[in-house]
FIMAR-766365 format. One record per residue (C-alpha): residue number from 0; residue in one letter; x, y, z. Coordinates in Angstrom, 3 decimals, decimal comma, always signed. Example, Ala and Ser with C-alpha at 12.3 -4.5 7.8 and 13.67 -1.06 7.14 Angstrom:
2
> 0;a;+12,300;-4,500;+7,800
> 1;s;+13,670;-1,060;+7,140
***
This chain:
281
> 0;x;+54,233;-76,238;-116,172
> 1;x;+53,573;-76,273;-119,711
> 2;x;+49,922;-75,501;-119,003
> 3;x;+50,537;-72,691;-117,240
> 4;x;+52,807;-71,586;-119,855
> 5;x;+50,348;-71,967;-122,292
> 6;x;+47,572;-69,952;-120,194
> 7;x;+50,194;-67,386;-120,247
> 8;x;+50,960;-66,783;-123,331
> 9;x;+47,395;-66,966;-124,723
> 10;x;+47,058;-64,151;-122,159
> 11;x;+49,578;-61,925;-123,811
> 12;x;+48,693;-62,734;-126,961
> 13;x;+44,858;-61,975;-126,340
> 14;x;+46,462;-58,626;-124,551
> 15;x;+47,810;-57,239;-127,197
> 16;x;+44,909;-57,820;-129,320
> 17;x;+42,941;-56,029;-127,246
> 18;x;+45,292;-53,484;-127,224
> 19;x;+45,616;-53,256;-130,617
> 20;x;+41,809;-53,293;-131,174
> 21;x;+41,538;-50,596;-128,375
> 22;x;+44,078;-48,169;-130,425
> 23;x;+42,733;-48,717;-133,821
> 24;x;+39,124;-47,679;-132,811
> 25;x;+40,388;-44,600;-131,014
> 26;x;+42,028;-43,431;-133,849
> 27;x;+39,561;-43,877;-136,178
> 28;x;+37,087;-41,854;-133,152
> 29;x;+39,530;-39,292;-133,656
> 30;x;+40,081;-38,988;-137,175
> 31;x;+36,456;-39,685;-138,540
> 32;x;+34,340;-39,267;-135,041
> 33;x;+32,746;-42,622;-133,404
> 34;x;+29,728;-43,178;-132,832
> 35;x;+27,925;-40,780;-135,607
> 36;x;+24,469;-39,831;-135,138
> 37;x;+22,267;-37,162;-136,017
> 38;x;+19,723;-35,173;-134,065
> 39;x;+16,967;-33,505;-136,302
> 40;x;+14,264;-32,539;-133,698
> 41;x;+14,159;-28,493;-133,693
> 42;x;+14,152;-27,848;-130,262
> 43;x;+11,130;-25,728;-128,684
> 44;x;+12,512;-22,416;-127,345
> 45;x;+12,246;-19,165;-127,533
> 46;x;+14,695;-16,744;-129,401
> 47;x;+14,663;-13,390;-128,861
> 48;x;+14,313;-10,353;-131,351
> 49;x;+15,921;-7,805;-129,069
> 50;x;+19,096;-9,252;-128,167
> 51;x;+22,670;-10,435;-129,642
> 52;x;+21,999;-13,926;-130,192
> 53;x;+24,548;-16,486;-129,831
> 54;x;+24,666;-20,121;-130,649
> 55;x;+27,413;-21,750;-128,382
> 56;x;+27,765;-25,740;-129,977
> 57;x;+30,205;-28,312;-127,897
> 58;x;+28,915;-31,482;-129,506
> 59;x;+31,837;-33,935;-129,896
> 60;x;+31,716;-37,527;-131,952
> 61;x;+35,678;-37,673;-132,725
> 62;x;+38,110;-36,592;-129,632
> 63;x;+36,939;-34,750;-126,976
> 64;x;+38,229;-32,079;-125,227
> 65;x;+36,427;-32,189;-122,234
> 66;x;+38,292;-29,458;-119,654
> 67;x;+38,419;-27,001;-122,346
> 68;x;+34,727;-27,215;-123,425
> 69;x;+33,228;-27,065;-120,014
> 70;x;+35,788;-23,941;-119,270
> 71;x;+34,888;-22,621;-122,549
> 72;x;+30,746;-23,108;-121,863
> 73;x;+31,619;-21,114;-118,490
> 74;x;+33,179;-18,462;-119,605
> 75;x;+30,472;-17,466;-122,492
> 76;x;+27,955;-17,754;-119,839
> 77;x;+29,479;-15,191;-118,297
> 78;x;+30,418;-13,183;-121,287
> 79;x;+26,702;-13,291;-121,761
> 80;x;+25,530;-11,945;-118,743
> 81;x;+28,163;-9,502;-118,854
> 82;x;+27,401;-8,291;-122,387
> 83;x;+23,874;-8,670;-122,395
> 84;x;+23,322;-11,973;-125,316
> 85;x;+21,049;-14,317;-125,449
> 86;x;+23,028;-17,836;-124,999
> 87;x;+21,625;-20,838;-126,426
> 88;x;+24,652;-23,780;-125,502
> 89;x;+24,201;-27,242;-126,937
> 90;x;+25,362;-30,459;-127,960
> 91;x;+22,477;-31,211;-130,220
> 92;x;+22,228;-30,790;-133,839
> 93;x;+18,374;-29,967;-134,428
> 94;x;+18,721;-26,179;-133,751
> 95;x;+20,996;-26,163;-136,877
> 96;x;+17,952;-25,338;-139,571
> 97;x;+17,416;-22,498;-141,533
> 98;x;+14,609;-20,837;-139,433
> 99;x;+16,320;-21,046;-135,965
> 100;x;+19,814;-20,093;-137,558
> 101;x;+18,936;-17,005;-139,051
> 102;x;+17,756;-15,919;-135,548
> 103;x;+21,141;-15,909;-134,552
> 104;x;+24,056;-13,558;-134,957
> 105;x;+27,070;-15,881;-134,271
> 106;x;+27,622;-19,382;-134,421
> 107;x;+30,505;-21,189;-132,062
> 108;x;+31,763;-24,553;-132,174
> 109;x;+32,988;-25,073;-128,985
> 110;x;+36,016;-27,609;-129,527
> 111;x;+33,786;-29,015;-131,693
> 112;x;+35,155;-32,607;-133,388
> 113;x;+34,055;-35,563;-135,821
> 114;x;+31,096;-35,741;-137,979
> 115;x;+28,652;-33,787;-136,256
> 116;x;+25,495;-32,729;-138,810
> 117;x;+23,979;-34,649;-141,782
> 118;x;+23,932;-32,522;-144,917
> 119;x;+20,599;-30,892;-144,319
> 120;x;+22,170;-29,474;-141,314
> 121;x;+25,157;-28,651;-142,914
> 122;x;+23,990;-26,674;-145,974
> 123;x;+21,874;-24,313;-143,258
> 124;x;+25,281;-23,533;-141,937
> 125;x;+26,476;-22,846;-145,143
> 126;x;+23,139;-20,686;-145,994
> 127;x;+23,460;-18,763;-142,825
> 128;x;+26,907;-17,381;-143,127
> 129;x;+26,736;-16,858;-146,743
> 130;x;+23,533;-14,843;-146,156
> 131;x;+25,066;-12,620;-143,471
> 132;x;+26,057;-15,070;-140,115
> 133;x;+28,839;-15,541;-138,490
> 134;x;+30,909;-18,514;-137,481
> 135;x;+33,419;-19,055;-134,638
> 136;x;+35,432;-22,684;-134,221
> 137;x;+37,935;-22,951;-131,203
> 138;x;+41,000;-25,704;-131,359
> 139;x;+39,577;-28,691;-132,138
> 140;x;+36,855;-27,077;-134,882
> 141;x;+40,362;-27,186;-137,147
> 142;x;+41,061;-30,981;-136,765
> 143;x;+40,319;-32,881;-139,932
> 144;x;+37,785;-35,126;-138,711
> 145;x;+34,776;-33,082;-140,185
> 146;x;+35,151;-34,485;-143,340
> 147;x;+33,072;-30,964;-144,427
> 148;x;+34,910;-29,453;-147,645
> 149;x;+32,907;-26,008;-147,377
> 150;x;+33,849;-25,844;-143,638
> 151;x;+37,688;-26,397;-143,910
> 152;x;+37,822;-24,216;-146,344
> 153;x;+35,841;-21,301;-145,367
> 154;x;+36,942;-21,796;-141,660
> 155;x;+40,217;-22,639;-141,728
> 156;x;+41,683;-22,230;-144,999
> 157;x;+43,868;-24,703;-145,126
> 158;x;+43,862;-28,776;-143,877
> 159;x;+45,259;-29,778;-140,225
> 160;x;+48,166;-32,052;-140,123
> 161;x;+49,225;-32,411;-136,344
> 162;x;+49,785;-31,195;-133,673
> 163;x;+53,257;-31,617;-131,651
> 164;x;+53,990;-34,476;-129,478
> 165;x;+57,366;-33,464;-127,389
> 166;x;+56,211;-32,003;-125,705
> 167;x;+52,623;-32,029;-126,991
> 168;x;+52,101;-28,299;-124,834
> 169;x;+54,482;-25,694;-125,267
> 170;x;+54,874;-22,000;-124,463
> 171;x;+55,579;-19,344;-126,652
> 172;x;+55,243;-15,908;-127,405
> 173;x;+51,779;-15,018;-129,043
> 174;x;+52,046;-11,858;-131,314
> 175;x;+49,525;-9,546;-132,313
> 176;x;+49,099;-8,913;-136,562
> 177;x;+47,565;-5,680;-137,874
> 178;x;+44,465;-6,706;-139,632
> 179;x;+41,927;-4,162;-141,792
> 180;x;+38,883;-5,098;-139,373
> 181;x;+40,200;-2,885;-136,081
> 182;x;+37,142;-4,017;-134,127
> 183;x;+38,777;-7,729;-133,596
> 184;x;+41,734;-6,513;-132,028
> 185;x;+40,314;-3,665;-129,227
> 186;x;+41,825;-4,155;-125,964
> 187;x;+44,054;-7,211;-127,228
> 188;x;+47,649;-6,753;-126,383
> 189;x;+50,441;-6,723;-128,905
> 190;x;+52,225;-9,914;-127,326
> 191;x;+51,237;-12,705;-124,566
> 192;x;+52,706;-15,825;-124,275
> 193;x;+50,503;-18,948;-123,385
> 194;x;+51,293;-22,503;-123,417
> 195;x;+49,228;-24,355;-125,811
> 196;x;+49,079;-27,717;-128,165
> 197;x;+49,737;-25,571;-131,175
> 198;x;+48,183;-27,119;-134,289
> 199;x;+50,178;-27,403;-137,436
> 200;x;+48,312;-27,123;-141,073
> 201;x;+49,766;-28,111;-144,400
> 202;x;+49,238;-24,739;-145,599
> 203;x;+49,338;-20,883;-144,607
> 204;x;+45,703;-19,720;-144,479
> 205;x;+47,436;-16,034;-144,718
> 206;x;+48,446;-17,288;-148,195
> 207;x;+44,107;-17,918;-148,831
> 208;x;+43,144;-14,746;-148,011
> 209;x;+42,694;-14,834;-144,292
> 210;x;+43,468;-12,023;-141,858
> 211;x;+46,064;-12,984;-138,961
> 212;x;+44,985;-11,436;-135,993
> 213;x;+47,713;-13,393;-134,044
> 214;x;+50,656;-15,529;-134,761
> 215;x;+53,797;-17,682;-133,436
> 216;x;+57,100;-17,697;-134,636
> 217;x;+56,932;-21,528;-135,587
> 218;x;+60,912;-21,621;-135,205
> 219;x;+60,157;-21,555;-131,355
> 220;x;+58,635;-24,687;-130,728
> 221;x;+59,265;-27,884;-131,549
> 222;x;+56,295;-28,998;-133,991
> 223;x;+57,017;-32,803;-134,498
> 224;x;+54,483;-34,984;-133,959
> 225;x;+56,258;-38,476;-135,002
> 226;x;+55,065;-41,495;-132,698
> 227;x;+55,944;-45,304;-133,116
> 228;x;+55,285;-45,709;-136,643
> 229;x;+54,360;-41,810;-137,784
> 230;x;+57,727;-41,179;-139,500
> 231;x;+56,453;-37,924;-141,443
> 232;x;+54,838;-35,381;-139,405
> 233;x;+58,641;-33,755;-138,391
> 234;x;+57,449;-30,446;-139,657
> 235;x;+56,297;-27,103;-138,606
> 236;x;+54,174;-23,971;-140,596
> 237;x;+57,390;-22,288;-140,583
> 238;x;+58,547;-18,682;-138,829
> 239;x;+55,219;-17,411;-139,716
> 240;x;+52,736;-19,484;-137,571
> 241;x;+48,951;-17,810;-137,341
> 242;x;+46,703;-19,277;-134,365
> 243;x;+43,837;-17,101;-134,857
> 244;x;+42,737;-16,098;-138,186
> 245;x;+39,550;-14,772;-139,991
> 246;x;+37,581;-13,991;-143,310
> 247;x;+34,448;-12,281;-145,144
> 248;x;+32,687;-15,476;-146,442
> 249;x;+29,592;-14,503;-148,908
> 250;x;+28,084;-11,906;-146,480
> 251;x;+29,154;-13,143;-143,119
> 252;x;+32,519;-14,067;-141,759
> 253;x;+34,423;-16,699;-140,597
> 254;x;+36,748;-16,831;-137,814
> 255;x;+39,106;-19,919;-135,714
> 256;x;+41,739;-19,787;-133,725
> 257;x;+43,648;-23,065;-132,985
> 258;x;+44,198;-21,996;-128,970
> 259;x;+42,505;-23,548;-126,415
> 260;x;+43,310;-27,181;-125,780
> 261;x;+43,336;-26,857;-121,975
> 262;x;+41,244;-24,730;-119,542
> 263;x;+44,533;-22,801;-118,877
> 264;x;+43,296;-21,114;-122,174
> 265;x;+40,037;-19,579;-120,662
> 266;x;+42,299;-17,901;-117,757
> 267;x;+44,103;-15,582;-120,322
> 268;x;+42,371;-12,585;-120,713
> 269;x;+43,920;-11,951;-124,053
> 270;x;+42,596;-14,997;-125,526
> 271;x;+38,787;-14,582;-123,759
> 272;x;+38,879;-11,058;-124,992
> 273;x;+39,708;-11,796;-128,568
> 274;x;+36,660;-14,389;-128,304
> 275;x;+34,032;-11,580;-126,733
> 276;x;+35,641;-9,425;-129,842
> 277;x;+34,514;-12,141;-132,382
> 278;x;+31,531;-12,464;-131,136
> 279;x;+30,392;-8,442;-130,441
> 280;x;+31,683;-7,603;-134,293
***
């Protein structure tokens, strides 16, 4: 008996290690990305000169979002054929060099998460938009697992916190916000509602400098995203809650929007029309 007692409780014991050991890594995947690597191989293709070039990036190394990226990578295929771009979608880092970039008129990072290009690659981003590109990040392109100063602040404007956790999706009503760019908002309506894991930042990008294109009334939802022992993240953004916001940044422009956790974000036309907007203008 006491053998089999023994055999038991080693069993729990080495249980909860492993579960222990299991959670820690995943949160550190999602807050830093796990594994890191870099690819630096250009790849060999052709980009061409007569067409609206777009760069659609889902690589992932922190937490990924896997129905929303391969809904997301179907519907700009589509957008593509339907507007007439040239679509380059990847998961590799080599295209992201000075002489391929500047070949392209719009950058996306598809859900896009954890440390994703060495600082080479990163300062051609940087170079490209200041010199006239554009960049796009969906949802998870605002975590804060980048660890990429210039790209929080030129993207989002401000640092994620959380997102809610009861529930962690929740709808709302999505409104539209007058903005000095009209060519964003075409064909968007003025409200939608959409259910959504609606990311909370420690600051107000409108308060940076960004242009709202839509927000929620953060009173609506519950934003609280306290677990076990996460005592402090029982706050919201406030009545005034933007989800898709955007900027001039050196000559280009900048634009996220924290919707699109699911695939039931790539079936509202609102939100895939906003998208096609940000990517035409």
């Amino acid at each position: 008996m006491k053998r089999v007692l023994k055999i038991v409780l080693w069993s729990i014991v080495i249980l909860v290690v492993l579960i222990f050991g299991a959670g820690t890594v995943f949160l550190y995947k999602v807050k830093n990305g796990f594994p890191v690597s870099y690819e630096t191989e250009a790849p060999s293709i052709d980009i061409p000169s007569d067409k609206h070039n777009v760069l659609l990036f889902s690589k992932t190394t922190g937490f990924r979002h896997a129905e929303s990226i391969e809904a997301g990578k179907e519907t700009f295929l589509k957008l593509a054929a339907d507007s007439g771009w040239y679509l380059y979608s990847t998961e590799e880092g080599g295209i992201f060099n000075a002489g391929q970039l500047s070949k392209f008129h719009t950058v996306i990072f598809n859900n896009c998460t954890g440390r994703l290009l060495n600082d080479e690659q990163q300062k051609a981003l940087e170079d490209y938009v200041n010199n006239g590109g554009s960049l796009i990040g969906i949802h998870g392109a605002g975590d804060d697992s980048h660890h990429w100063d210039w790209y929080e602040q030129n993207l989002m404007g401000a640092h994620f916190s959380h997102h809610p956790l009861d529930p962690q999706l929740q709808s709302t009503a999505i409104t539209l916000n007058p903005v000095p760019d009209s060519t964003l908002t075409v064909g968007l309506p003025s409200t939608w509602t959409h259910a959504d894991e609606w990311y909370v930042f420690l600051e107000n990008p409108r308060a940076k400098g960004f242009q709202i294109i839509y927000n929620i009334d953060g009173t609506s939802i519950n934003p609280s995203g306290n677990m076990l022992w996460m005592k402090d993240k029982n706050f919201g953004m406030g009545k005034d809650h933007p989800v898709a916001w955007y900027r001039p940044t050196g000559k280009g422009r900048t634009f996220y929007t924290s919707i699109g956790h699911n695939a039931e974000a790539w079936k509202q036309d609102a939100f895939v029309r906003m998208l096609a907007n940000a990517v035409n203008n």
